[in-house]
C-alpha positions in Angstrom: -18.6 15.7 -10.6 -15.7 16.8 -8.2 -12.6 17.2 -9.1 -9.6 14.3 -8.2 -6.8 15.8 -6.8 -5.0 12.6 -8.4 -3.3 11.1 -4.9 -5.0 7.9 -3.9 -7.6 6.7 -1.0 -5.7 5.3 2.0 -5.5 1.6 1.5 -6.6 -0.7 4.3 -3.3 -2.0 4.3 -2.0 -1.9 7.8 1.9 -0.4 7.1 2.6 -0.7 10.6 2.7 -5.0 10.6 4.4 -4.7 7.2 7.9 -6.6 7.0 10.6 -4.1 5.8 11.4 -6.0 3.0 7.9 -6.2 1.9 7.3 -4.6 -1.7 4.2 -1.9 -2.7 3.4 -1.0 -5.6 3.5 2.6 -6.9 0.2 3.1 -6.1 0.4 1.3 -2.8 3.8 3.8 -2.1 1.6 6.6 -3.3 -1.2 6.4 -1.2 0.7 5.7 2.2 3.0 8.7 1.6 -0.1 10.8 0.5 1.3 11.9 -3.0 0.2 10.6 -6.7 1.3 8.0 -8.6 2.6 10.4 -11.2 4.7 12.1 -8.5 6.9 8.9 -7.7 7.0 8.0 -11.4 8.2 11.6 -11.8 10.8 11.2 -9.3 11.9 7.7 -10.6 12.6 9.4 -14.0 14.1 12.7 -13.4 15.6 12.1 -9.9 17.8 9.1 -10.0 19.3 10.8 -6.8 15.9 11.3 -4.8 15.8 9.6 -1.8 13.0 7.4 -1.7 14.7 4.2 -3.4 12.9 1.7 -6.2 13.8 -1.0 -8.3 12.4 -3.1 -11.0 11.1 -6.4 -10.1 9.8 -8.1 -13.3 10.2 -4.5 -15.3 7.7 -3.2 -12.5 8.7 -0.4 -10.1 8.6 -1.5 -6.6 8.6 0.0 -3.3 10.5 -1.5 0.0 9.0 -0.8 3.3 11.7 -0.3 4.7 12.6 2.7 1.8 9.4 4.2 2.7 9.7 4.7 6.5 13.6 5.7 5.9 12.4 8.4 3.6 9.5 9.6 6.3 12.2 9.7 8.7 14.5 11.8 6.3 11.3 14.2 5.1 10.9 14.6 9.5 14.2 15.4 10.3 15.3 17.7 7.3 14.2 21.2 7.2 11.7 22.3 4.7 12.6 25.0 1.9 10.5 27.8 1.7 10.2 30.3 -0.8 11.7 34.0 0.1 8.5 36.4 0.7 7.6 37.9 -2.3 8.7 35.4 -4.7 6.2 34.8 -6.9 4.3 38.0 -6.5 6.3 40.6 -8.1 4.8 43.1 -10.2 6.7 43.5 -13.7 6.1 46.8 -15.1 
């Protein structure tokens, strides 16, 4: 059996017609921003800071719609960081 890489199938969810305020759930989140579930429960923990915004509706994690095309529009627009050459691949000894 193949190997999961642990992000989920797209959802036949149509995110376009979604109202802003409209709230996914991790996995839902997950799948339209092509990452795992783990990932945004990583970021919720250990990045208070990051900018994709939750809260907790019921003690669940929730997603706006809005949050999640303001954060596309922020990963766009911002430069990526990339590693120096080489990093990585140095030879010790």
């Amino acid at each position: 059996m193949p190997k999961r890489s642990g992000i989920p199938p797209l959802l036949d969810l149509p995110f376009s017609k979604l109202d802003d305020d409209a709230l996914l759930r991790p996995v839902e989140m997950a799948a339209w921003l092509r990452k795992s579930p783990q990932t945004l429960e990583w970021w919720r923990v250990n990045k208070p800071d990051h900018p994709l915004k939750w809260k907790n509706v019921g003690g669940w994690p929730r997603y706006r719609v809005r949050d999640g095309r303001d954060y596309i529009a922020a990963c766009e627009t911002s430069p990526r960081r990339r590693k120096p050459p080489g990093l990585g691949s140095r030879k010790v000894g």
